[in-house]
C-alpha positions in Angstrom: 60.9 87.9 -86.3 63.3 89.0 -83.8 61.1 90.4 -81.5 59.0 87.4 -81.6 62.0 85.0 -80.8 63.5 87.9 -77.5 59.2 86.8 -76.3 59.7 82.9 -76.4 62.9 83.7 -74.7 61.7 85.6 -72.2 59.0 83.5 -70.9 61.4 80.6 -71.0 63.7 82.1 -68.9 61.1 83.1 -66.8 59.5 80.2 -66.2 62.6 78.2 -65.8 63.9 81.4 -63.1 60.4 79.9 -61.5 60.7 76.3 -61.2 64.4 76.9 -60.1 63.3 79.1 -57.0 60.4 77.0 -56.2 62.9 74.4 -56.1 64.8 76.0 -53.7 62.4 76.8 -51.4 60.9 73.0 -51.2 64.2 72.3 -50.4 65.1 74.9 -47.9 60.9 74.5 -46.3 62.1 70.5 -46.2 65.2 71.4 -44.3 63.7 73.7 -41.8 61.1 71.2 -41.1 63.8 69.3 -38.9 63.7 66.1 -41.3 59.7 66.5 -42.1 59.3 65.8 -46.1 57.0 68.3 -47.3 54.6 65.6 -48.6 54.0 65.1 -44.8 53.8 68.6 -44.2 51.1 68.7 -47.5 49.1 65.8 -45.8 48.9 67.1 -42.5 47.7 70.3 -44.5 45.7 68.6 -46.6 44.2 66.6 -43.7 43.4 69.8 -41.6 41.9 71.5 -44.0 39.4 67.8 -44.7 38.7 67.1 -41.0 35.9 69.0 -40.4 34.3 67.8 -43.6 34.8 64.2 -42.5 33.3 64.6 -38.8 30.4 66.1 -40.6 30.4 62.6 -43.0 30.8 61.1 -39.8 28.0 62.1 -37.7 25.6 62.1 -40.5 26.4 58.3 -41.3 27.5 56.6 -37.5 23.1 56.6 -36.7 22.6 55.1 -40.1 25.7 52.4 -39.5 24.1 52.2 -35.3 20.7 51.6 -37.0 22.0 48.8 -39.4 24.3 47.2 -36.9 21.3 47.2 -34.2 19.1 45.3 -37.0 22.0 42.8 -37.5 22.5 42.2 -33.3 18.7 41.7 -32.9 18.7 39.1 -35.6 21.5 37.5 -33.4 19.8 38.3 -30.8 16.9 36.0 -31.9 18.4 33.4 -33.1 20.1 33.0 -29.5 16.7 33.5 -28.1 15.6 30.6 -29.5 18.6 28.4 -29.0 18.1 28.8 -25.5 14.3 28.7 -25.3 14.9 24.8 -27.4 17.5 24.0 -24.5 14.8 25.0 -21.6 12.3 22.9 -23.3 14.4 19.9 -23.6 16.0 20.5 -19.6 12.1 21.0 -18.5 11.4 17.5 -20.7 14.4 15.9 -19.2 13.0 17.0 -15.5 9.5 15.7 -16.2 10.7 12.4 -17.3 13.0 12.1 -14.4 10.5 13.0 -12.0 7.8 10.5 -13.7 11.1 7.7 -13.2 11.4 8.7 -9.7 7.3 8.2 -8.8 7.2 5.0 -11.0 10.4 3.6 -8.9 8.5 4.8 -5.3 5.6 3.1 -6.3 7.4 -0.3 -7.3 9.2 -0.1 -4.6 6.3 0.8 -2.5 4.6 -2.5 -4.1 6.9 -4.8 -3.3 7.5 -4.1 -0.1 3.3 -4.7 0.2 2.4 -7.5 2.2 -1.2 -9.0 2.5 -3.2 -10.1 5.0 -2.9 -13.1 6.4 0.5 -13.6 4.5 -1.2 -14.6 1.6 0.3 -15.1 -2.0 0.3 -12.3 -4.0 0.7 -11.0 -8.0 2.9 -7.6 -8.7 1.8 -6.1 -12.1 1.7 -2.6 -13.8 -1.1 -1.4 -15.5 -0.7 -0.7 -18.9 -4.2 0.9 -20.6 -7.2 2.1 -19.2 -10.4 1.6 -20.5 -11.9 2.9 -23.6 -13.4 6.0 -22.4 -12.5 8.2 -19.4 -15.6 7.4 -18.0 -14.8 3.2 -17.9 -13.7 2.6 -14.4 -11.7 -0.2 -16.1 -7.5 -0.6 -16.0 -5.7 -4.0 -17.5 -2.5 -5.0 -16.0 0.4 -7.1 -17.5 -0.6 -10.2 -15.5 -3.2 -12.8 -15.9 -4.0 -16.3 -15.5 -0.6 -18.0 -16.2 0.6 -15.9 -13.3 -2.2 -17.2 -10.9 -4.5 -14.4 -11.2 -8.6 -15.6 -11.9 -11.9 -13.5 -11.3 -12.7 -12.4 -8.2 -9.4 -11.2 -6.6 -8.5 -7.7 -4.5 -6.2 -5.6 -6.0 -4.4 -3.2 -4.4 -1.2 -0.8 -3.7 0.3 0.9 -1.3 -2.6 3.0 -0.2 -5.7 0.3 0.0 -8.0 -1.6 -2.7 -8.0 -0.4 -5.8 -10.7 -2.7 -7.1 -10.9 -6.5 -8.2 -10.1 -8.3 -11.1 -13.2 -9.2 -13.5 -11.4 -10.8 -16.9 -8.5 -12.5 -17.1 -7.0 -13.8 -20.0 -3.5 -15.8 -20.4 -1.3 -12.8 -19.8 -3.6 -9.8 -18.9 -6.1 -8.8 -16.7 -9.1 -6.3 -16.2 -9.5 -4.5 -13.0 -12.9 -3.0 -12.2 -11.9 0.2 -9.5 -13.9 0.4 -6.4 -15.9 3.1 -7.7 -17.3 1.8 -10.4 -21.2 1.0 -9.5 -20.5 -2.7 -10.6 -18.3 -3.2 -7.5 -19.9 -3.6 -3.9 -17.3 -4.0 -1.2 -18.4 -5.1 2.4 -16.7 -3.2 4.9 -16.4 -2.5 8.6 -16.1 0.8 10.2 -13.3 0.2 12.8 -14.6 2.8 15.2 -17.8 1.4 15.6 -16.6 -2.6 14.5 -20.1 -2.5 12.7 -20.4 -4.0 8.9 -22.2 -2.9 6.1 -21.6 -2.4 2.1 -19.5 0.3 0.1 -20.6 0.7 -3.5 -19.1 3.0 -6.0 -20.8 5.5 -7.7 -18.9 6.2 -10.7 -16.8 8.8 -9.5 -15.7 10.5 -6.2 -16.6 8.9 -2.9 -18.3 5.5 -2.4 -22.0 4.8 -0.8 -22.1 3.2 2.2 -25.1 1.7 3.5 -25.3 0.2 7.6 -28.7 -1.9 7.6 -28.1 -2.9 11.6 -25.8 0.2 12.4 -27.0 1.0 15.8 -23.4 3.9 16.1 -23.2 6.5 14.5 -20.2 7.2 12.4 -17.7 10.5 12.0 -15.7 12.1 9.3 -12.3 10.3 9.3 -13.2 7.0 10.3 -11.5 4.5 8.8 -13.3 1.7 6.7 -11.6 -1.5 6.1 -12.9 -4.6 4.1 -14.9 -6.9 6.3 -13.4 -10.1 5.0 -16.6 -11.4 3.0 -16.0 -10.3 -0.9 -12.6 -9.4 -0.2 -9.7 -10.6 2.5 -10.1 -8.9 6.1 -8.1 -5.7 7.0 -7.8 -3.9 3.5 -8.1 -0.3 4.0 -11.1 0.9 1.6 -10.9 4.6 2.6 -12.4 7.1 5.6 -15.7 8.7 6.1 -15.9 11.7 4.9 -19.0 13.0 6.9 -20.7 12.2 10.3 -23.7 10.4 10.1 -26.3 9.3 12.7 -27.7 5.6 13.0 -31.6 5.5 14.0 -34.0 2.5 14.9 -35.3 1.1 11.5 -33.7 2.8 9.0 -30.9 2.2 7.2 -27.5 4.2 8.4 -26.0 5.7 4.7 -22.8 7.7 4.6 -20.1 8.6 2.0 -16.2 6.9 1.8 -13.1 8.4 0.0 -11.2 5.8 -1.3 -7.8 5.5 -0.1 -6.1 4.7 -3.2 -5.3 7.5 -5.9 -6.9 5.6 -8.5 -5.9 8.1 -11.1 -2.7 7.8 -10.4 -2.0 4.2 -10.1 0.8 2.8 -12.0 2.1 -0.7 -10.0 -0.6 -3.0 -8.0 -0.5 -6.2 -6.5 -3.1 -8.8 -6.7 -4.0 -10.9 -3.8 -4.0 -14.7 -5.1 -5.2 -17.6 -3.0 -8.1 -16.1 -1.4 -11.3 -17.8 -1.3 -14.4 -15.4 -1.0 -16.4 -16.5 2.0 -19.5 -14.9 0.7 -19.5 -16.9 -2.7 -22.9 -16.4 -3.2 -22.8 -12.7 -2.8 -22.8 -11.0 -6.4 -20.5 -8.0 -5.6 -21.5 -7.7 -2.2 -25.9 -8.7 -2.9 -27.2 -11.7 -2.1 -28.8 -13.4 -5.1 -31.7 -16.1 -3.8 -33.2 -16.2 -7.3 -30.5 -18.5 -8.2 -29.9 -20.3 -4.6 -31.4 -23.8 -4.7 -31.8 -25.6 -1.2 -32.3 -29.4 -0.6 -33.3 -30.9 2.8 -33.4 -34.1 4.2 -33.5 -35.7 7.5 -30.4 -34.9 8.6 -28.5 -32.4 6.8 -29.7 -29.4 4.9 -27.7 -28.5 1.8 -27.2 -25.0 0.0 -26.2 -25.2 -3.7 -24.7 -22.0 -4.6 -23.5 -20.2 -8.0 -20.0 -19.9 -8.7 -18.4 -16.6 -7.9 -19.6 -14.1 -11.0 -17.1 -13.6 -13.3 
């Protein structure tokens, strides 16, 4: 038994000999280390001996946290993409509508500062529709007969006749363009001061036909309306190709119109003129429907009213 008991004693005392001089040596490592506690000293350890192992962790994971990152910025990326590709759209919207304002005021103001010959009365509208197809050479305006307007009168704008009106209801109007083959204009060529008949052809430049041309014409001449169908002096549009007159035959040449009829917004109509060719049915004479009564003294024409 005794022996057993000096073996518990021994380790006892040697294990509390041991935690007495490890003791001692914490506390004299703690001193030496100028105020350093020797947990600091143990984590400065502990982190040196762990630093490589976390530059590895680091290196292996900062491509994988750089991939995820990118994925995030180029979702930001797009959504400002598109932000400012919705702001473009609207500035680009905001300059078309202001540049469509600024034509439609040039043109108004173009239209009424417009003047007709002879100082006659005129009608400012805006056309609001065209016709039902692309192919009708047909516009109708705001205007109509409780303005003054009635079938048979020039329109126009800034450029030259557009065409004339042929329906008219209380407040609205039909123009029929000059180059619809429906509408005959007579015109003079004011190179030449010879007469003779422009008639549209459905699109692109008008037909004109000289019947006593004895000039020839150029490219660039202008053509004005004769005052017949429509008042005197209204530019029609120029030739657009010399042509030759010869004895007997009939001198026929081409006119652009001078008016951007696709592009006419504001035109003016020319109330209070009086065709002088009444009879002429867009710019042909109709005897079928002409009756004549002499007498004695005084021969009289009957004529059809103005077509409408």
């Amino acid at each position: 038994m005794l022996p057993t008991s000096g073996r518990r004693m021994t380790r006892t005392t040697i294990l509390f000999v041991s935690l007495v001089s490890i003791g001692f040596i914490v506390a004299t490592f703690d001193v030496r280390d100028d105020g350093d506690s020797v947990a600091n000293v143990m984590r400065e350890g502990t982190q040196s001996i762990f630093e490589p192992l976390q530059k590895a962790a680091d290196w292996v994971a900062s491509p994988v946290i750089g991939f995820v990152d990118g994925v995030s910025n180029l979702a930001g990326l797009k959504e400002e993409n598109d932000r400012l590709q919705d702001e473009v759209r609207e500035l680009e919207a905001k300059a078309l509508a202001s540049a469509a304002v600024t034509e439609q005021v040039r043109q108004l103001e173009a239209i009424l500062g417009l003047s007709a010959p002879l100082e006659l009365p005129v009608v400012n509208a805006r056309i609001y529709s065209s016709g039902p197809s692309a192919f009708d050479n047909a516009r109708f305006i705001d205007k109509g007969a409780n303005d003054g307007i009635v079938v048979g009168q020039a329109v126009i704008d800034e450029s030259g006749l557009v065409g004339r009106v042929d329906l008219v209801s209380a407040n609205d109007a039909r123009i029929r363009l000059i180059i619809d083959p429906l509408v005959s204009v007579g015109v003079r060529v004011q190179s030449t001061n010879e007469t003779g008949i422009a008639t549209g052809r459905g699109d692109g430049p008008l037909r004109l036909e000289m019947f006593r041309a004895t000039f020839g014409v150029k490219a660039g001449d202008l053509v004005v309306t004769d005052g017949s169908r429509f008042p005197p002096g209204l530019v029609v549009g120029t030739i657009t190709a010399d042509a030759a007159a010869e004895v007997g035959f009939v001198l026929r040449a081409t006119v652009e119109p001078a008016a951007h009829l696709s592009q006419v917004d504001y035109v003016t109509v020319i109330i209070g003129w009086t065709a002088l060719d009444a009879d002429l049915q867009d710019g042909v004479i109709d005897n079928s429907v002409a009756t004549t009564t002499t007498s004695t003294a005084v021969t009289t024409t009957t004529l059809p009213p103005p077509e409408g």
